[in-house]
C-alpha positions as semicolon CSV with decimal commas, in nm:
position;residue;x (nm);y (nm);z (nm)
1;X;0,000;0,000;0,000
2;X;0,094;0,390;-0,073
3;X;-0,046;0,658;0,125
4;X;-0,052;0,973;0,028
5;X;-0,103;1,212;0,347
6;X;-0,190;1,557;0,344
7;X;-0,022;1,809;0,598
8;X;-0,118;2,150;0,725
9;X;0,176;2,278;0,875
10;X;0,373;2,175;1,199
11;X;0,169;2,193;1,556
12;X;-0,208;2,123;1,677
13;X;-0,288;2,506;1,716
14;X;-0,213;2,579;1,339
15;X;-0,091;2,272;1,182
16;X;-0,073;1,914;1,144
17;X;-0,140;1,766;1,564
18;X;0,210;1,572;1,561
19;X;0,102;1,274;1,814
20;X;-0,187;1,251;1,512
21;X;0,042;1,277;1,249
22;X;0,319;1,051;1,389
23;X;0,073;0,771;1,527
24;X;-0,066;0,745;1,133
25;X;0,245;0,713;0,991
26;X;0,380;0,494;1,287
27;X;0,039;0,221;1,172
28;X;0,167;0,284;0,814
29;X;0,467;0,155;0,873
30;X;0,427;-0,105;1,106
31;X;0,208;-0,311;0,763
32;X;0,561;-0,243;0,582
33;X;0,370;0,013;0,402
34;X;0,450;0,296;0,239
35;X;0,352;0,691;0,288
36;X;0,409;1,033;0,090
37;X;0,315;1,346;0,233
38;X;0,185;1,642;0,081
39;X;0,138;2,001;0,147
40;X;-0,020;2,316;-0,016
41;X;0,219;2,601;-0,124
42;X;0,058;2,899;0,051
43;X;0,071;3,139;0,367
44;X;-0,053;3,089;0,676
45;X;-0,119;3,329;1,030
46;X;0,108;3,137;1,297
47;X;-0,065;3,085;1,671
48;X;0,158;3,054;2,005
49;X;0,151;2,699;2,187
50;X;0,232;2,848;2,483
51;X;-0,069;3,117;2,517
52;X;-0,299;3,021;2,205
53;X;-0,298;3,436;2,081
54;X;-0,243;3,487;1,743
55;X;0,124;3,701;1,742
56;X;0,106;3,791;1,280
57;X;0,367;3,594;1,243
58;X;0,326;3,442;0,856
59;X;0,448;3,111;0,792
60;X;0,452;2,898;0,427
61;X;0,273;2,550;0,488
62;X;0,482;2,359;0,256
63;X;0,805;2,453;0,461
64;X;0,643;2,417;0,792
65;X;0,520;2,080;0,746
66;X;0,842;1,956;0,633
67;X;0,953;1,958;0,941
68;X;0,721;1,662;1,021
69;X;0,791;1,517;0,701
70;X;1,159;1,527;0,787
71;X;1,147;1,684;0,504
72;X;1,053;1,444;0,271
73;X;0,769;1,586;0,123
74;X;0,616;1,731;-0,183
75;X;0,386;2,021;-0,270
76;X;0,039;1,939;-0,308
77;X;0,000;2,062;-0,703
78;X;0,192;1,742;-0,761
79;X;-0,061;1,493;-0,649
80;X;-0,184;1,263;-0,877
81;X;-0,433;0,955;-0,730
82;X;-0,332;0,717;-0,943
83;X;0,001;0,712;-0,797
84;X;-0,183;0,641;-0,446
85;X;-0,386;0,351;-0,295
86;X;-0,553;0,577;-0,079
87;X;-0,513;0,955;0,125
88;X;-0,501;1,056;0,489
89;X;-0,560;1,381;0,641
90;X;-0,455;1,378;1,020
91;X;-0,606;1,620;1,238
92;X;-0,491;1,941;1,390
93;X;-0,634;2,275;1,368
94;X;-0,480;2,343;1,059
95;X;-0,745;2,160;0,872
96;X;-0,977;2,403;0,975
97;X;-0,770;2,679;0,958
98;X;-0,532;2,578;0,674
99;X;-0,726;2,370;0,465
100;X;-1,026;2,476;0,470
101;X;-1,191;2,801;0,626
102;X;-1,413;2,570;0,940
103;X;-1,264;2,778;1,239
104;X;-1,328;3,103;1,055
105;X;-1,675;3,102;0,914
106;X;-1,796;2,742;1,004
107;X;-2,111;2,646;0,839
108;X;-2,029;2,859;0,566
109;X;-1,663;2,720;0,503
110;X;-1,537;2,653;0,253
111;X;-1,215;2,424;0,162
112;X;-0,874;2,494;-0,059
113;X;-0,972;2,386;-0,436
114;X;-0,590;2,155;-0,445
115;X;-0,743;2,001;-0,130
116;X;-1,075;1,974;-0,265
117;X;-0,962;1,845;-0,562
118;X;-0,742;1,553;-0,413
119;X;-1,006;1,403;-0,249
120;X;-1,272;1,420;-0,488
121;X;-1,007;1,244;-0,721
122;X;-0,919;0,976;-0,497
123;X;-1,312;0,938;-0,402
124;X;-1,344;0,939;-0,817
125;X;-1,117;0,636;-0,831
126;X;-1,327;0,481;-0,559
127;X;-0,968;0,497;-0,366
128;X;-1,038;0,502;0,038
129;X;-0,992;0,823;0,227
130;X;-0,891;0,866;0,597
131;X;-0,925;1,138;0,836
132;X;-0,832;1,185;1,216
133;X;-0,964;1,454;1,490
134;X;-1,123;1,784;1,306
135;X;-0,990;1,679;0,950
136;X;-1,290;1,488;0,874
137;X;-1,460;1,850;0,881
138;X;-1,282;1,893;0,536
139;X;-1,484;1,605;0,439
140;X;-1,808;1,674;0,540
141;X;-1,778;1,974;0,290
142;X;-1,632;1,761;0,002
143;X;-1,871;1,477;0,022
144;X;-2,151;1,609;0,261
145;X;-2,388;1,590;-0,036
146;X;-2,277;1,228;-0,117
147;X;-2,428;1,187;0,215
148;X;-2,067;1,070;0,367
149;X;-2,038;0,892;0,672
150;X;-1,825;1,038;0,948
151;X;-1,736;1,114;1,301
152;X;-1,609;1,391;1,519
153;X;-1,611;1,210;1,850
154;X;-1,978;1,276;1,990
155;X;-2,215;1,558;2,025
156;X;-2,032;1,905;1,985
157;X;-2,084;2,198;1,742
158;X;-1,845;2,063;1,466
159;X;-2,071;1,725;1,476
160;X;-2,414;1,966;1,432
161;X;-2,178;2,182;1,116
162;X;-2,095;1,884;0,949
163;X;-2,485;1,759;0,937
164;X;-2,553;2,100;0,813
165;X;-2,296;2,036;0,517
166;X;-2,487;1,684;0,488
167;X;-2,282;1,460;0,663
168;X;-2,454;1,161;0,851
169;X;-2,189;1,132;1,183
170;X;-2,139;0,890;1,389
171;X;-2,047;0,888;1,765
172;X;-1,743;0,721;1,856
173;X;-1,504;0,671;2,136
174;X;-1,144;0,770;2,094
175;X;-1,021;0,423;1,975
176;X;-1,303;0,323;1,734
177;X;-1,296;0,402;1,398
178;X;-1,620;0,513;1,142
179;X;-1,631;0,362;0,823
180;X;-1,875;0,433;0,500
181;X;-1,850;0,132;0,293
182;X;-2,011;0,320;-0,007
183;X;-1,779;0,597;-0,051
184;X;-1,512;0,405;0,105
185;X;-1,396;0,701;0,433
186;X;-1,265;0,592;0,776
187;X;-1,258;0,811;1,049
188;X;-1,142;0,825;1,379
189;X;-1,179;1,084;1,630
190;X;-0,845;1,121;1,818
191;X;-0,783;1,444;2,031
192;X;-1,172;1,528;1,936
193;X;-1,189;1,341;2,270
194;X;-0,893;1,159;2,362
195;X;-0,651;1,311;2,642
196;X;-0,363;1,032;2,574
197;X;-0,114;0,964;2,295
198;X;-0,151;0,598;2,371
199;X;-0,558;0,629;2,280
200;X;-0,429;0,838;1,975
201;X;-0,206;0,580;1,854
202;X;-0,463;0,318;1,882
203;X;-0,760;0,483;1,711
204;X;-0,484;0,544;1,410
205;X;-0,369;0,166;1,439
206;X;-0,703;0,044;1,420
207;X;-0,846;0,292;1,137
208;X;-0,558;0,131;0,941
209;X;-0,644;-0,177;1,041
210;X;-0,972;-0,177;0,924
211;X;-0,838;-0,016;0,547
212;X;-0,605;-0,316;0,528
213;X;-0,914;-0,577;0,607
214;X;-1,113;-0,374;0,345
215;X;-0,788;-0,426;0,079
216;X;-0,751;-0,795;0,138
């Protein structure tokens, strides 16, 4: 298996969540699999870890998520689903800050056209799609009127958004994993409700888990 996974910078404030991010590609690995990451080329408003305030700091996404990457990574024009058995977006607040517009105008967000386009061309290939913590927000957008299947933990205002966008979500616990068969998208809810890396790491391990079952 290649995975292509999409990035959104370096940090769960305004990027990629890194216990996320590092869990996935941790599962990905473990199957002797392989991963590419990806990142869009464009700006983006940096936010402290230490107090959460905004500071105008500007930041490109591309070079901040390399650092994740260890720099192996490639800018997101470049993706082609053909190349790719299937694409991950790990969660962080920078795919609803970064990737699409969710923390800014919520209901009325809308997502980057390179991201949009990615997963609406993996989705066209009938190719599965996986998202962690607040990433499958981006989805709900993408294929809320395909009626996709999701979840965002339990009840909470991103849950009530995404059935506004028409996503049908699911409640989960921080290990368990949400899968539409149809359109072929596993979720799993992460730091949407977890408080330990060890949860984190096993609601990645067993999202990848059930993608492999679904491959066999």
């Amino acid at each position: 298996m290649n995975i292509a996974i999409i990035l959104s910078g370096c940090g769960n404030r305004d990027g990629s969540e890194l216990q996320e991010t590092l869990s996935l590609f941790l599962a990905i690995d473990r199957r002797g699999w392989h991963y590419q990451c990806f990142a869009p080329e464009d700006l983006y408003t940096v936010v402290s870890h230490l107090d959460g305030n905004e500071h105008g700091d500007r930041r490109d996404l591309l070079t901040e998520s390399a650092r994740v990457a260890r720099g192996e990574i490639k800018p997101l024009k470049l993706f082609n689903a053909a190349q790719f058995d299937a694409l991950a977006l790990p969660g962080g607040m920078g795919a609803a800050r970064n990737l699409s517009t969710f923390a800014f105008d919520g209901p009325s967000m809308k997502v980057r056209s390179d991201v949009e386009q990615a997963i609406l061309s993996t989705v066209g290939l009938h190719k599965p799609v996986l998202a962690m913590c607040i990433a499958p927000m981006v989805l709900a957008k993408v294929l809320g009127k395909q009626g996709v299947k999701i979840t965002l933990g339990g009840a909470n205002s991103a849950s009530q958004v995404a059935e506004q966008l028409g996503a049908h979500v699911q409640h989960c616990g921080v290990t368990d994993v949400c899968v539409d068969s149809q359109l072929r998208v596993y979720t799993t809810p992460a730091y949407m409700v977890g408080t330990r890396i060890s949860e984190i790491f096993a609601g990645a391990e067993n999202m990848i888990a059930a993608l492999e079952k679904d491959c066999r």
